[in-house]
N, C-alpha and C positions, 0 to 999 in steps of 0.2 A: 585939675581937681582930681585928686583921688578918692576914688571910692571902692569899697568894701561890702560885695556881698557878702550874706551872712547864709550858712545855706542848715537847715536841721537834718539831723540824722534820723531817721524815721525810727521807730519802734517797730520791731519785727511782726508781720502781721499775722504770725498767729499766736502773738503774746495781746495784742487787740483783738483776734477774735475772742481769747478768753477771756479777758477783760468786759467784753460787750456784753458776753452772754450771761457772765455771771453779776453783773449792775446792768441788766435789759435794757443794755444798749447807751447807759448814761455814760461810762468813763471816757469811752474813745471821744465822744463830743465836749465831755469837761477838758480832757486834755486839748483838741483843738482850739477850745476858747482859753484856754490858759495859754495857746502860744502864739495869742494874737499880741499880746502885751511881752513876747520875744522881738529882738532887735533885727529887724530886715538887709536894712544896709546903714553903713555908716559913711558919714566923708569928713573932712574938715570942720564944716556949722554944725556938728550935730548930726543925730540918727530919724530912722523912721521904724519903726514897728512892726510886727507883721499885719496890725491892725489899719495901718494908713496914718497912723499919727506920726507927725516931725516934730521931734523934739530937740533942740537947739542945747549945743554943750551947756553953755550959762547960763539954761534953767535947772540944771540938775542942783540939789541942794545936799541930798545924803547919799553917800556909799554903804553898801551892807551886805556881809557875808552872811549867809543862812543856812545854817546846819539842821537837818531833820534826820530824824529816825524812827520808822518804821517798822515794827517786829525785827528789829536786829541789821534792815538796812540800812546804810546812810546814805543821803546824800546831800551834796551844797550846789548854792547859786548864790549869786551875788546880783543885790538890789540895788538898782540907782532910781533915785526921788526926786518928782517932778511935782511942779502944781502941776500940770496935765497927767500925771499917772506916774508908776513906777514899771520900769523895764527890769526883767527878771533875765540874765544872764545864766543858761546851766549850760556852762561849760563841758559837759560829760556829752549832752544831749547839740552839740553846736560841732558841723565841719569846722576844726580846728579854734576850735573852742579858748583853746589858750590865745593864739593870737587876738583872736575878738576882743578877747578882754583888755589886754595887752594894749590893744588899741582905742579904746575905749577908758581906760584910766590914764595913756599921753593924753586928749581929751578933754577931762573933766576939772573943770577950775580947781585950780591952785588950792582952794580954804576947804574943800572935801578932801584934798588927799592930805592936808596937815592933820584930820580931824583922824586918818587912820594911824598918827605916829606914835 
């Protein structure tokens, strides 16, 4: 059985201290709960989260790139869709980031990756 951790690149921490001090204290805790719903490890059946949820390849139903822009930044992630939730890939923000994903679209049924051609 192969399996794949997934490990996060931390955000510098005194780009979170500034971040805390100027939203008192809310961003660094938005961000931790946004990266409960990031992919922990992967194998074969399926992922888990960093939140403890397993979600099995054959319940995913949508693939989705997500471009945002913020005062002139960009950046993307890629959404896959669950009845149990969506898993937010940001690859920028993922120890090797590319591979994950890489790995993660061999993966994902066949009728989500026709829906990207």
């Amino acid at each position: 059985k192969i399996k794949m951790e997934v490990k996060v690149t931390p955000m510098p921490g005194c780009l979170m201290l500034i971040l805390g001090i100027f939203t008192l204290g809310i961003a660094p805790i938005a961000i931790k709960l946004k990266e409960r719903g990031w992919p922990k490890s992967l194998d074969e059946h399926g992922l888990v989260t960093r939140g403890g949820k397993r979600i099995e390849w054959r319940e995913f139903t949508k693939f989705e790139k997500v471009i945002t822009n913020v005062q002139g930044t960009i950046t993307e992630r890629y959404d896959i869709h669950s009845s149990k939730g969506t898993v937010a890939v940001v690859v920028y923000r993922l120890q090797e980031g590319q591979q994950v994903l890489e790995y993660i679209w061999q993966h994902l049924p066949e009728t989500i990756k026709a829906e990207q051609e």
